[in-house]
Backbone as JSON Lines, residues from 0, in Angstrom:
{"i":0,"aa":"X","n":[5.23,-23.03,29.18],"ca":[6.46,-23.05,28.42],"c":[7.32,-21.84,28.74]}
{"i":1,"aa":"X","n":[6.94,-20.91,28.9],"ca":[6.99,-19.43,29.28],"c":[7.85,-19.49,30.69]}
{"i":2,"aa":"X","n":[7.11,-20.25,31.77],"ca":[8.17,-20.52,32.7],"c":[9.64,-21.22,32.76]}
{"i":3,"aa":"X","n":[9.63,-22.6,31.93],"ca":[10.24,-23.2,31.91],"c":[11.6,-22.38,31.25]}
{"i":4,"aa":"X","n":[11.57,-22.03,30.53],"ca":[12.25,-21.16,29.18],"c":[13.38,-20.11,30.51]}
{"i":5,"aa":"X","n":[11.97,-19.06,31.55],"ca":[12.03,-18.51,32.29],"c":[13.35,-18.86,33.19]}
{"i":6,"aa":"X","n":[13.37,-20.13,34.08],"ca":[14.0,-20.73,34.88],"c":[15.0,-21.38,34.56]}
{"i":7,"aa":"X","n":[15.09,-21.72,33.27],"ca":[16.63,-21.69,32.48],"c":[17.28,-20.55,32.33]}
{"i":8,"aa":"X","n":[16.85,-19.48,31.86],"ca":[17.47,-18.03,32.14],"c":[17.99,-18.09,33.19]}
{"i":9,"aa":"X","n":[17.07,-17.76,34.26],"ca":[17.88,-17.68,35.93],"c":[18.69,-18.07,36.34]}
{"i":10,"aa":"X","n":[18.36,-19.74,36.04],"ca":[19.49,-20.98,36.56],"c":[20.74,-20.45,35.95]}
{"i":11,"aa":"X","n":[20.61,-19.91,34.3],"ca":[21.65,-20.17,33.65],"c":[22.75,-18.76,33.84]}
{"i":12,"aa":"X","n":[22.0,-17.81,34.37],"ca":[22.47,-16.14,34.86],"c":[22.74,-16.48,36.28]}
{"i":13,"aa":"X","n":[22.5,-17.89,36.94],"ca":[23.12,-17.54,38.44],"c":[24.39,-18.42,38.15]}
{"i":14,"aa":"X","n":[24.14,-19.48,37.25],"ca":[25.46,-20.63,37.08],"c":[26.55,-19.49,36.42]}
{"i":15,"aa":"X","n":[26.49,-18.38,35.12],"ca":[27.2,-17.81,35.01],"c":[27.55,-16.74,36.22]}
{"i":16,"aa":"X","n":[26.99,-15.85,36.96],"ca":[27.51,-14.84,37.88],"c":[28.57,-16.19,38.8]}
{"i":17,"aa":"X","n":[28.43,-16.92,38.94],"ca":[28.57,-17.77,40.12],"c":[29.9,-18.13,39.68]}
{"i":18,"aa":"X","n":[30.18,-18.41,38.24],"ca":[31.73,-18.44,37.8],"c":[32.89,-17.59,37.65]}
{"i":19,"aa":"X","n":[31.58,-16.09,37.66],"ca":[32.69,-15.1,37.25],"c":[33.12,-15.23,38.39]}
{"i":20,"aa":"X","n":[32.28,-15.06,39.5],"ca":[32.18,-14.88,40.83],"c":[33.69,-15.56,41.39]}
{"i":21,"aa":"X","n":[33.81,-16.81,41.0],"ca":[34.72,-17.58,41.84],"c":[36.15,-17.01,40.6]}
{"i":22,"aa":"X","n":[36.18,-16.96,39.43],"ca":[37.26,-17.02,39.02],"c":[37.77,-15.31,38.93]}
{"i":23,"aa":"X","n":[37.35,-14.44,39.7],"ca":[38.09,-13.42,40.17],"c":[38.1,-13.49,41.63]}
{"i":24,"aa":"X","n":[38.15,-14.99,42.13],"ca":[38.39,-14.57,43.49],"c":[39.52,-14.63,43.91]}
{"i":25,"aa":"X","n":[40.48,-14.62,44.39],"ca":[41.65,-14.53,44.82],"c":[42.36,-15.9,45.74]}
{"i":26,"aa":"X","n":[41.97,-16.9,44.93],"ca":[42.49,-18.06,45.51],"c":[42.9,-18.83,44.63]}
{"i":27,"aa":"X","n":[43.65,-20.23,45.01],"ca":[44.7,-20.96,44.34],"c":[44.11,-21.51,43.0]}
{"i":28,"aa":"X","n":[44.48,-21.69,41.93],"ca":[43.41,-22.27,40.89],"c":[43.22,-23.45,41.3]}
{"i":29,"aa":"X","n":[43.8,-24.35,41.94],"ca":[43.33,-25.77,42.24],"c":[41.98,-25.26,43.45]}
{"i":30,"aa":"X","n":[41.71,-24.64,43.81],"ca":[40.84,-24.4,44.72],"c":[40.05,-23.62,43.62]}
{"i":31,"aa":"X","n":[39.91,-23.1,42.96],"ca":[39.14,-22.51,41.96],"c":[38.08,-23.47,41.25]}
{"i":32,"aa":"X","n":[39.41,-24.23,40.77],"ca":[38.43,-25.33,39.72],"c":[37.85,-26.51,40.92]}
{"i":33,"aa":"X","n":[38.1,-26.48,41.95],"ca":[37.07,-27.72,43.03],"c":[35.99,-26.74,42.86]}
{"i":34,"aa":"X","n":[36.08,-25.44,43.23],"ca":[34.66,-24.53,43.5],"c":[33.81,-24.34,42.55]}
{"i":35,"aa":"X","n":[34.53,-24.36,40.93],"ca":[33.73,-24.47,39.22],"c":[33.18,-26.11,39.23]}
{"i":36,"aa":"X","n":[33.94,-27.15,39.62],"ca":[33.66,-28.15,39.43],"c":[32.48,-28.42,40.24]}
{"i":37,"aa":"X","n":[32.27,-28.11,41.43],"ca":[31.1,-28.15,42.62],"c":[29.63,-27.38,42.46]}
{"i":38,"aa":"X","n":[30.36,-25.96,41.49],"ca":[28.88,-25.49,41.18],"c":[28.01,-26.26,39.98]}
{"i":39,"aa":"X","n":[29.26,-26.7,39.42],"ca":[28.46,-27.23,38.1],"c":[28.01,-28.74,38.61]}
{"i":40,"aa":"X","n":[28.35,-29.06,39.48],"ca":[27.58,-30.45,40.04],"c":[25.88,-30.18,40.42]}
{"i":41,"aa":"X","n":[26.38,-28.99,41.25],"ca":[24.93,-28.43,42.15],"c":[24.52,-28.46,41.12]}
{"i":42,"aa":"X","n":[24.6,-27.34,39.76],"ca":[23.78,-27.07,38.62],"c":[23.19,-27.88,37.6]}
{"i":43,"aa":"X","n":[23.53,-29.1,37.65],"ca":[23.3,-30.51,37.17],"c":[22.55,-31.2,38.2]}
{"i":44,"aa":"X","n":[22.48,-31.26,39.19],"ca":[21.34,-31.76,40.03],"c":[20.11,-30.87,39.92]}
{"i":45,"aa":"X","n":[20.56,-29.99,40.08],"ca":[19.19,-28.66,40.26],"c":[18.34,-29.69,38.88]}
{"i":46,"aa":"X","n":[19.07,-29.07,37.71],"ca":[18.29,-29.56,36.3],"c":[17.55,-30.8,36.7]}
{"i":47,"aa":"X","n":[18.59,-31.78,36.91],"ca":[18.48,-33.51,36.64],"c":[17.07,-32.99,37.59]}
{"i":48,"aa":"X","n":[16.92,-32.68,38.68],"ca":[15.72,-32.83,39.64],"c":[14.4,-31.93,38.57]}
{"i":49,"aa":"X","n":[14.46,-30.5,38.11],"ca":[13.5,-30.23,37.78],"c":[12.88,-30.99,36.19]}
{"i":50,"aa":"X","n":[13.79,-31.73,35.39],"ca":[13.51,-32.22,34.4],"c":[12.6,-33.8,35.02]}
{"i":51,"aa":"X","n":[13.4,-34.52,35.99],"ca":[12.29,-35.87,36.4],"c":[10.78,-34.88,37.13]}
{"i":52,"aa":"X","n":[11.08,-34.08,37.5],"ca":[9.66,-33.59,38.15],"c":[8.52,-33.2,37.07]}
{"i":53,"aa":"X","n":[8.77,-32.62,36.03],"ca":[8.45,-32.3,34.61],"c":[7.92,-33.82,33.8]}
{"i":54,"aa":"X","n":[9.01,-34.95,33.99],"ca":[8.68,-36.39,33.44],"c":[7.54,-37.01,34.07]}
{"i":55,"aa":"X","n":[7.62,-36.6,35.54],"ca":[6.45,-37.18,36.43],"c":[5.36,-36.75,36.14]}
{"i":56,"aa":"X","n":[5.36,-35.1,35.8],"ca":[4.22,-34.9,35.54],"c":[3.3,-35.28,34.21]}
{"i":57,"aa":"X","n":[4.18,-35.35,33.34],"ca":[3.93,-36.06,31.84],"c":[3.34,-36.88,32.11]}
{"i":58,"aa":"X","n":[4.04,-38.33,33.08],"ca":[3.43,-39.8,32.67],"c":[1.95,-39.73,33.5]}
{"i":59,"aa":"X","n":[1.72,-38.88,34.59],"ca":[0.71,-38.76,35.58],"c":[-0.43,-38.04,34.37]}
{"i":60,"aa":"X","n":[-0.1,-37.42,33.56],"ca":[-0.97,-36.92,32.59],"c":[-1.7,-37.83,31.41]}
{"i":61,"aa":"X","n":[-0.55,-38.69,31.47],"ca":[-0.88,-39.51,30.19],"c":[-1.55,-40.58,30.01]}
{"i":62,"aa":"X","n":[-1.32,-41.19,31.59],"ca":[-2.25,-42.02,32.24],"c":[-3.23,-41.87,33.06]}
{"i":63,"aa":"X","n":[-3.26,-40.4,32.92],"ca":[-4.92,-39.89,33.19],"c":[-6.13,-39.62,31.9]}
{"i":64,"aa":"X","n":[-5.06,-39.69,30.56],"ca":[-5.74,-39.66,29.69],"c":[-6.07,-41.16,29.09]}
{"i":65,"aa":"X","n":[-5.07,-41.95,29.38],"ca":[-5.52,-43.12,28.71],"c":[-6.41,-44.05,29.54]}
{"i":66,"aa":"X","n":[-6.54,-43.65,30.87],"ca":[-7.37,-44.17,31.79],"c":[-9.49,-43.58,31.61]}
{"i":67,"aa":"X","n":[-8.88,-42.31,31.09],"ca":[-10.33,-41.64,30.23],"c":[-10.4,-42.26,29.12]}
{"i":68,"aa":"X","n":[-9.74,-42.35,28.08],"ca":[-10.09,-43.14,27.03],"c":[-10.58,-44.4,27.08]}
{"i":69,"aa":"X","n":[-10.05,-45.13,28.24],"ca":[-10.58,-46.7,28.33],"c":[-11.96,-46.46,28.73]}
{"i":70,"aa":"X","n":[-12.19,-46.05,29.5],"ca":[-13.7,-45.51,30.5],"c":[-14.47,-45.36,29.33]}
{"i":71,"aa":"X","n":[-14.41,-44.31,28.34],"ca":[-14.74,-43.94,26.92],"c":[-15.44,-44.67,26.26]}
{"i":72,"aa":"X","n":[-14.3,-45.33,25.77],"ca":[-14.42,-46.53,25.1],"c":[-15.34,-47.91,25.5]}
{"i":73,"aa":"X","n":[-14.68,-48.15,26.98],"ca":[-15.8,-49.14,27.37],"c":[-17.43,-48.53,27.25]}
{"i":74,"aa":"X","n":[-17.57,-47.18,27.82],"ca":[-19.03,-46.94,27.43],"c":[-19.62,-46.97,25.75]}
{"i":75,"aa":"X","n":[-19.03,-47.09,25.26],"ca":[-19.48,-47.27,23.72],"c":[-19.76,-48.4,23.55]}
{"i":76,"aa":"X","n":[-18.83,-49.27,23.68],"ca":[-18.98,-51.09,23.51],"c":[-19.92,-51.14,24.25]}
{"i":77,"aa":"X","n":[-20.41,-50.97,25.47],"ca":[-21.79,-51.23,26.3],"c":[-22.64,-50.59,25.7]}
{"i":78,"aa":"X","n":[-23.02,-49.52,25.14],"ca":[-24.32,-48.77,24.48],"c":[-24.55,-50.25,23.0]}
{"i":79,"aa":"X","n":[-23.42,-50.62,22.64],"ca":[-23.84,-51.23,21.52],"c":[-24.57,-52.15,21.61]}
């Protein structure tokens, strides 16, 4: 949890430097806001990707547990 928490910080301290970054740069604001609009795309994929990788790992968990429980279970009904 500790990481996760972690890597939102970062993400969220590079998505901010990355704005100040562009909106003191010295170019046209229509070229400003393509470059705000583009990071915040990147920064929405970044997420969208580490949140399904996080989901994958959930369902791979869950159906490792319910795949133990059946196993479980069937050995009980056979002892009976």
């Amino acid at each position: 949890m500790n990481t996760g928490k972690t890597m939102l910080a970062v993400l969220a301290s590079l998505a901010a430097g990355a704005a100040i970054g562009v909106l003191f740069a010295p170019d046209k604001g229509s070229d400003t806001r393509k470059k705000i609009s583009k990071k915040g795309k990147n920064l929405t994929k970044a997420m969208t990707d580490k949140i399904d990788g996080k989901f994958d790992e959930l369902l791979t968990a869950i159906k490792g547990k319910a795949k133990e429980t059946v196993k479980q279970d069937s050995q009980v009904v056979n002892k009976q």
